[in-house]
C-alpha positions as CSV (number, residue, x, y, z in Angstrom):
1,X,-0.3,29.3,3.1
2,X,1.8,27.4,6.2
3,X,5.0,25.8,5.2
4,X,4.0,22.6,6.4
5,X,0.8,20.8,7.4
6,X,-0.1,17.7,9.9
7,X,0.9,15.2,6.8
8,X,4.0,16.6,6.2
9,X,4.6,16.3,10.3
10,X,3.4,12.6,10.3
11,X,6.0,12.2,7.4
12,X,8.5,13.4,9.3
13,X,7.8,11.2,12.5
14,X,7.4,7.9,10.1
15,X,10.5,8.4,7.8
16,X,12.7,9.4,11.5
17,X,11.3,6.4,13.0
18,X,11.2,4.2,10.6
19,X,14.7,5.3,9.0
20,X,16.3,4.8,12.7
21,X,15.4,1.5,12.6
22,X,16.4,0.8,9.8
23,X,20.1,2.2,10.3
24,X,20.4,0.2,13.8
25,X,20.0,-2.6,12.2
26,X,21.9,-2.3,9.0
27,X,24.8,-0.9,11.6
28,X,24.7,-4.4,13.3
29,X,25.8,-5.7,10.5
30,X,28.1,-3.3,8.8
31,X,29.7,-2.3,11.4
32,X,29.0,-5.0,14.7
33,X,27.2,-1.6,16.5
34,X,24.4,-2.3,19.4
35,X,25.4,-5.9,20.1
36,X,25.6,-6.7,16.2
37,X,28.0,-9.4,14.5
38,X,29.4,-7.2,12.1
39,X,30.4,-8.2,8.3
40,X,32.5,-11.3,9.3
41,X,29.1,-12.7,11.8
42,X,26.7,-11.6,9.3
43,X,28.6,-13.7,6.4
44,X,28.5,-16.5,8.2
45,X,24.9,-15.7,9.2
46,X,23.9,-15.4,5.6
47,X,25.9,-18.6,4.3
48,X,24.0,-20.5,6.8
49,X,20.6,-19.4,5.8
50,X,21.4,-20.3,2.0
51,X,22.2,-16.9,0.7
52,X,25.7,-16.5,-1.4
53,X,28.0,-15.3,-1.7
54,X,27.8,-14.6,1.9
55,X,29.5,-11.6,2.3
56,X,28.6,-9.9,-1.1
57,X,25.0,-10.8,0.8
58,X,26.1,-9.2,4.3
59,X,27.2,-6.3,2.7
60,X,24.4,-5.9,0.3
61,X,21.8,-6.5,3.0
62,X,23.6,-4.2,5.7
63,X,23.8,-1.3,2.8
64,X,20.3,-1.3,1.9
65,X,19.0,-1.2,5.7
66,X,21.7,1.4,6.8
67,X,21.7,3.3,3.7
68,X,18.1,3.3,2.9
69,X,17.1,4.1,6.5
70,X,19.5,7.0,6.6
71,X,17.9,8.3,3.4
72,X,14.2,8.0,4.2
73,X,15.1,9.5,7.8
74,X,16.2,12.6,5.8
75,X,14.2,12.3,2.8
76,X,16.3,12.0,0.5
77,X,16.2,10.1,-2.8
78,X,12.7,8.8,-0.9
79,X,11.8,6.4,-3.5
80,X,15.2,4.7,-3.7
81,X,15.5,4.2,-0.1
82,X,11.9,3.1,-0.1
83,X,12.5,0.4,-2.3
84,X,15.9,-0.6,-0.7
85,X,14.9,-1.0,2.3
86,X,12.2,-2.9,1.0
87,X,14.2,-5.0,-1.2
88,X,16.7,-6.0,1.7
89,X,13.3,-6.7,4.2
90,X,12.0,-8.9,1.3
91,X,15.2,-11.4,2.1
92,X,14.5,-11.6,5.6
93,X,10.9,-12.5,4.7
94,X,12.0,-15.3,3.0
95,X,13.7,-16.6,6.1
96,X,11.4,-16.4,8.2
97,X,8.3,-17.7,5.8
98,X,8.2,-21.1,7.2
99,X,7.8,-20.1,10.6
100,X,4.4,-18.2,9.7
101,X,2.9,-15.2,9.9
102,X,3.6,-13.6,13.7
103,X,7.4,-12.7,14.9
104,X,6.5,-14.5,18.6
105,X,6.6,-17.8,16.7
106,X,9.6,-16.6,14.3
107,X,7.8,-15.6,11.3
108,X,7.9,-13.1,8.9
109,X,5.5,-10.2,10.7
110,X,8.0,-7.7,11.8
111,X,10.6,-8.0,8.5
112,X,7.2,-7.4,6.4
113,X,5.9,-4.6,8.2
114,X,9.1,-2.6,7.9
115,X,9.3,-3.5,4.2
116,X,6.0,-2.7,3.6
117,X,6.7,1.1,5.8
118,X,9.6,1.7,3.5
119,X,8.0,0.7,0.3
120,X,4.4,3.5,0.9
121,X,7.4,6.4,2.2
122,X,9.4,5.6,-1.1
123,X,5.6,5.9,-3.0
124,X,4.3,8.7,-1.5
125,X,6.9,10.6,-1.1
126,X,9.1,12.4,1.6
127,X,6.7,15.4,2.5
128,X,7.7,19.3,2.5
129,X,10.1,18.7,5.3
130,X,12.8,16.7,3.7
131,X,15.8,17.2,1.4
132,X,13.7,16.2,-1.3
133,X,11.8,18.9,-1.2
134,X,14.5,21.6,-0.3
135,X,16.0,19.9,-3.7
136,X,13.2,20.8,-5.9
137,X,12.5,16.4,-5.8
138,X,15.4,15.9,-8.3
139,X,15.4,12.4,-7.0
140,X,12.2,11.8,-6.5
141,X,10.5,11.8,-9.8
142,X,8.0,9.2,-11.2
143,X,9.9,8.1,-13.4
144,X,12.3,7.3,-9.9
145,X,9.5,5.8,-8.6
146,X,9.3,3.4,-10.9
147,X,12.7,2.2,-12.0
148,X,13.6,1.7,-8.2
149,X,11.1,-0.4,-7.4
150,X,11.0,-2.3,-10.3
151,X,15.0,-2.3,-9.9
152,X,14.3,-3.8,-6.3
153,X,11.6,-6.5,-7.3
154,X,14.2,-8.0,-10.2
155,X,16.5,-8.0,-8.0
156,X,14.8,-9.4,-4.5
157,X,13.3,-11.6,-6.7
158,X,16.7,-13.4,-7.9
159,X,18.4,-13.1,-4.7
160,X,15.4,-15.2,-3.0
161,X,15.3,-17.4,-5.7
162,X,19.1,-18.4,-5.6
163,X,18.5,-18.6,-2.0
164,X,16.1,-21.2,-2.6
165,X,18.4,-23.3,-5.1
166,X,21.1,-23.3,-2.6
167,X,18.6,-25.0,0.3
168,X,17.5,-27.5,-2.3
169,X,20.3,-28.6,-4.1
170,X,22.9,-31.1,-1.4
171,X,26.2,-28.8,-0.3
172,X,29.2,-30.7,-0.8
173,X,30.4,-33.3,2.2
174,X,32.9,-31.1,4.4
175,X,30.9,-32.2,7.4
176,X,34.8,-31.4,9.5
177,X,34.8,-27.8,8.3
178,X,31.5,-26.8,8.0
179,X,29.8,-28.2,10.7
180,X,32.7,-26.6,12.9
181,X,32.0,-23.3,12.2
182,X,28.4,-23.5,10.9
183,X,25.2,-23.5,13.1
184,X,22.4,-25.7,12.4
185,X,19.5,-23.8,9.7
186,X,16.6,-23.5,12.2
187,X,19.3,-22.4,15.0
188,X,20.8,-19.7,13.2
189,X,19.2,-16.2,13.7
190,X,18.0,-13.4,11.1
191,X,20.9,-10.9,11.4
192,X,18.1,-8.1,11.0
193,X,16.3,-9.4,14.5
194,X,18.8,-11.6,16.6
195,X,22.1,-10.0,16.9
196,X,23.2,-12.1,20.8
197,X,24.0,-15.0,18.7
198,X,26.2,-13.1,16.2
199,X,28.2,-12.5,18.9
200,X,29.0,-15.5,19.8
201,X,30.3,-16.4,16.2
């Protein structure tokens, strides 16, 4: 008979949290907020890790945190921003993969956990006290569900895979320009986790 019950709550304090997150991070690099690089540092952040076009990549990557946090932190659309979120967190798991598991030795720990986060709000839904709910769920159907993730897996999937072609194949010899403005691979942060050195591009 209550309007809400202790799940909905935990919902609540997960998608906020979570969402927040999210958004401070995608704001680094929209927008160059909280000590971030903004588009023109995360471009050159993304180049040098292998993914292009870099900014299409920046932008892309900065969307789906900022947006999809902002979404799941109001519940709205909750399996779009769930898989969004996820998708962009997928790319930064590919970065840090060859560091290993745990985020004190640079690995992957802390992109995965908030991928995985993103991924069970977008499945399970927003909870009574979200716009999803005040909206009847118009956006948060199973049928959703399934094209956004499946959306989101297509599309991680080919953006890591380029990613991985462009560190394989040799880069054209413009040692003079590139190396100028270009920081070693293994130097350069993860816009989502080291935003000091972006600001010193």
């Amino acid at each position: 008979m209550t309007a809400f019950n202790r799940r909905d709550l935990g919902l609540l304090v997960l998608r906020v949290g979570t969402g927040a997150v999210l958004v401070a991070h995608g704001a680094q690099k929209l927008f160059g907020w909280f000590g971030g690089g903004g588009i023109e540092g995360t471009t050159k952040a993304m180049e040098a890790m292998g993914f292009r076009p870099g900014r299409q990549s920046a932008v892309a990557a900065g969307l789906g945190e900022a947006g999809g946090g902002a979404l799941l932190a109001l519940g709205l659309a909750t399996p779009a921003a769930g898989a969004a979120a996820a998708g962009a967190m997928a790319g930064a798991v590919s970065v840090h993969a060859p560091s290993g598991f745990f985020a004190m030795s640079g690995g992957y720990e802390y992109p995965a956990f908030l991928g995985f986060t993103a991924a069970a709000i977008g499945v399970t839904g927003a909870g009574r006290l979200s716009l999803d709910h005040a909206t009847g769920h118009v956006l948060d159907r199973p049928w959703v569900v399934a094209t956004a993730f499946l959306g989101t897996a297509l599309a991680a999937a080919a953006v890591v895979g380029r990613r991985a072609e462009a560190i394989a194949s040799p880069q054209p010899d413009d040692s003079s320009a590139e190396d100028s403005g270009r920081a070693e691979p293994d130097d350069e942060p993860e816009p989502e986790h080291t935003s000091a050195r972006e600001r010193e591009s």
